[in-house]
Structure formats: C-alpha cells, structure tokens
ROSELUM-113250 format. One record per residue (C-alpha): residue in three letters; x, y, z. Coordinates in steps of 0.05 Angstrom, whole numbers, plus 5000, padded with zeros to 4 digits. Layout:
<pts>
AlaXYZ/...
</pts>
This chain:
<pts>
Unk890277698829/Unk883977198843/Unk888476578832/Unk894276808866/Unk889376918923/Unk886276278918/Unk892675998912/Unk895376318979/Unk889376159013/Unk889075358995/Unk896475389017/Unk895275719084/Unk889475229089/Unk893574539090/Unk898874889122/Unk893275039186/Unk890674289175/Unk897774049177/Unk899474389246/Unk893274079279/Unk889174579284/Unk894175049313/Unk895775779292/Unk900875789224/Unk907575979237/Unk909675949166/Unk905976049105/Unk907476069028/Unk906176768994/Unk905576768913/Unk904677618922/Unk909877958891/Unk909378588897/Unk905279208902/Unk905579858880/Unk901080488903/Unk896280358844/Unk894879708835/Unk891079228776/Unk884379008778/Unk882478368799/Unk882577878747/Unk875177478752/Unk874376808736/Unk869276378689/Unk863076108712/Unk864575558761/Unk858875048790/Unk855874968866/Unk858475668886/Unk858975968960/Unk853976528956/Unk851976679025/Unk855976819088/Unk857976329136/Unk858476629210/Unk863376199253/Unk859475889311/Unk864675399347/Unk865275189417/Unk871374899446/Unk873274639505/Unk881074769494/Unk885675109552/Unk888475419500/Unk887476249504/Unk885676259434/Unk883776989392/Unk878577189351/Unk883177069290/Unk883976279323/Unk876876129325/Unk875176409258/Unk881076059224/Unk878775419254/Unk872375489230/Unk875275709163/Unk879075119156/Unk873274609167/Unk869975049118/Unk875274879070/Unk876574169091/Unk869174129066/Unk869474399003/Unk875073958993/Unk873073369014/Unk867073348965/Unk871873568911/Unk868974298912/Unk875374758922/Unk875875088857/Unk878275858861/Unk871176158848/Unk868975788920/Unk875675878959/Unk874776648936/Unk867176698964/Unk869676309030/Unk875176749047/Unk870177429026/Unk865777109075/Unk869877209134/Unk873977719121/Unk868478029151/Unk868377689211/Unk875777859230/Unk876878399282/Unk880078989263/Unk880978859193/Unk876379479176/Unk878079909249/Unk879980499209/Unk877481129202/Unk874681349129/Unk872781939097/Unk866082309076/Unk864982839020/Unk864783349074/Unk872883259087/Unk874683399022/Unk874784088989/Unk870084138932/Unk870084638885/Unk865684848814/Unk866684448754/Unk869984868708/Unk875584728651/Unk881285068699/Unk878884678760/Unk878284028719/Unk885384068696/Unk888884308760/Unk885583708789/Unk888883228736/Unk895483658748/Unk894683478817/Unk893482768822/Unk897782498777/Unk903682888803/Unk901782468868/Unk899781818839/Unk907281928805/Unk910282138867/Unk908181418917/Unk908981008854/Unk915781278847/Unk917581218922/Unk912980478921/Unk917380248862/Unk924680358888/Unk923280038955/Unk920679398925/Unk926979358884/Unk931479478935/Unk927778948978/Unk929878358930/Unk926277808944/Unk919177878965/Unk916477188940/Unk915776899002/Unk911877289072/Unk918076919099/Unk924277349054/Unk928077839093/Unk924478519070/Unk917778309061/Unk914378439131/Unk918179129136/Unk916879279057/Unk909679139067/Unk909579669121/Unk913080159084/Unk908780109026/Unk902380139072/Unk904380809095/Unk906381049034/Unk898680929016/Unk895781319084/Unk901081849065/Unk897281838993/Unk890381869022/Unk892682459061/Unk895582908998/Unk889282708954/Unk884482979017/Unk887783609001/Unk886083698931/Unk880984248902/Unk875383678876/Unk871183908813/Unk864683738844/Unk863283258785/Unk868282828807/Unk867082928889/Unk864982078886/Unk869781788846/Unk876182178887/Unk872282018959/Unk874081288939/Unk879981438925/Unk882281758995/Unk878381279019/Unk881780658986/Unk887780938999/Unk886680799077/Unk883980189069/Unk889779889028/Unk895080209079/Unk891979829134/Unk891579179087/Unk898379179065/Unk900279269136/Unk896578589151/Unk899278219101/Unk906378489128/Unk904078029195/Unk902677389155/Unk907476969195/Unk905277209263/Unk897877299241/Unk895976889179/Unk888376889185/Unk888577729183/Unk893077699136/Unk888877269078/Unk882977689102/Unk888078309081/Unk889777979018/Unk883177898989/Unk880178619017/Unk886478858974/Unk885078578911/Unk877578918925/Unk880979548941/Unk885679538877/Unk879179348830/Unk875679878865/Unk880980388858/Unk882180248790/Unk874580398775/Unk874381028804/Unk881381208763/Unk877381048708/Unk871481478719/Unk875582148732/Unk879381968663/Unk873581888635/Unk870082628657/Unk877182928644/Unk877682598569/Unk870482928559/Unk873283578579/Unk879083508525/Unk883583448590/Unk889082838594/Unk889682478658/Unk894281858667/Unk894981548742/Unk898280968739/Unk892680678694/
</pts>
C-alpha cells in the first residue's frame, strides 16, 4: 500500500508541475480496490536523509486567481517535492513523510465526528459475553465485506480515478463503512476489549469519509492523496485492533475471524 501511495503521489506531483501550477484535472490512480477490512500497510527498509518533521505551508501569492485551501497547500506540496527531486531525494520512504505532513494541513480531511468509550455499550467480561461479541462482529465484518465485494466487481474497471465506476464506487463503499461504524456502536463490548472495538467504530468513520475523498480525485486531487495515505493509516490501524480482540478471544478458547 506504501508504494502504491508513493507511486500515486509522484504521479499527481508531475502531473501538478506539468499544468503550471494549476489545480489537476486528471490524475493516474494505481488503487484497485477496497474492501471494508482492509491490509496493513506494507513499510519500507531503511532509507537515507528522511522527512521527519512537518512542513507547514507558508506561501504568498499575488495571483487573481480565487485559489482554496487545497490550492495553496498543493502548491506548496509540489515545491516540496520538486525539492526532494531535484537533489535526487524522492525515494518512497520521503514522498510518504511529505504527503503525512500535510495531510494535516488540509481542511476537512478529519471534520468528522468520532466516538468515545462512553457511546458504546460495555458490558462484564465473561465467556458468554466474549463469544456473543465474536458472534457479532464477524457476522458484520461478513455482512460490508460481502456487500463491499460485489460492488467492486460489478464496477469493472477501477484502475484509473478516471474509469466509469470509480468516483460513484468509492462513495458507495465509504458508506458502506459509516453504515459499519454504526452496527459495531451497537454491540454489547466485553469491557476488556472496550479500546480495541472504540477504534474500530472509530476507523470505520474515518475510512468512510476517506474513501469518499479519494472518490473526488479528479475534481479535488490534493484531498484526495491526503485521503489516500490517512487510509492506508486507517487500514494498518484497523487491522491492529482486529488483532488484539482475536487475540483476547483465542485466550478465552473463543474463535474470531474478521476479515483477517
């Protein structure tokens, strides 16, 4: 998932240096396609003269132009990446830290709503509440990654932000993700596992909204990269917290399998 996201991002870059500056109308996509449960991202090796603190845009222009948030900071982005390449420093580890760096400077890409443990029903740890929590969750986890996996098929083609289906399949999966985080706010949580199924909900919203971002690529590419790489976050993230409930279940002598 790192590479492809370098990949789409060093793309989107010369595509934004090739316009002039000017907002990318088109842009090349290596995603696939996504299911409700996705795959950690993949880390790389160690790479030399790494990006390790922020860098806050700070550009003045003198432009007519009416130009957005998302304009300046993918401006600034771009000289930021001109840079690195220019002095023969855009290897994935770098374009990765540049692109973390200002996702968090792009509006709206985290105006959601989240969770805390005090929206979620918690109940006592106990061998029945244990396993009607694994009953639970995987018969949703089944349920979205059922519904996730016939759209994308019947969408053909989603190599490119620019195929037919992609913008509406991203949107389609996105809710199918906030309609997850709903059912899973529902559930009776063992209170040993109160953390690990928070982040769930919680990641749940998070990769509805990014998914529907990356459905805007063409009309919004600088959200939409920002999307891409708070998505492979959210999948690594998710797939953690998976982990840890199988893990507490497994203790318990109680099978749980969520897409993992």
């Amino acid at each position: 998932m790192q590479r492809r996201l370098a990949l789409a991002l060093s793309i989107s870059a010369l595509l934004i240096g090739g316009a002039t500056w000017f907002r990318v109308a088109h842009a090349q996509n290596p995603f696939k396609t996504l299911t409700v449960v996705n795959t950690p991202a993949q880390t790389n090796g160690n790479q030399t003269t790494i990006i390790d603190t922020p860098v806050a845009p700070n550009i003045a222009t003198t432009t007519t132009e009416n130009l957005t948030a998302t304009d300046l900071v993918g401006r600034q982005f771009m000289s930021d990446y001109l840079s690195l390449a220019s002095n023969g420093q855009a290897t994935d580890a770098n374009v990765n830290t540049l692109v973390g760096n200002y996702a968090n400077n792009v509006a709206g890409l985290d105006s959601f709503a989240l969770y805390t443990t005090a929206d979620i029903k918690i109940v006592p740890t106990s061998t029945q509440s244990l396993q009607a929590y694994s009953n639970a969750v995987m018969a949703i986890y089944a349920k979205y990654h059922g519904m996730a996996t016939a759209v994308v098929k019947s969408a053909g083609d989603l190599s490119s932000v620019d195929s037919k289906n992609f913008a509406s399949t991203m949107n389609i999966l996105g809710s199918f993700n906030l309609k997850a985080s709903e059912d899973l706010k529902t559930v009776p949580v063992p209170d040993t596992l109160a953390v690990a199924h928070l982040k769930l909900v919680n990641n749940n919203i998070a990769s509805g909204h990014a998914l529907e971002s990356i459905g805007n690529t063409t009309s919004d590419s600088v959200t939409a990269y920002a999307a891409l790489s708070a998505q492979a976050e959210n999948a690594s993230e998710t797939t953690d917290a998976l982990l840890s409930i199988q893990s507490t279940l497994l203790a318990n002598g109680i099978l749980f399998n969520a897409g993992l």
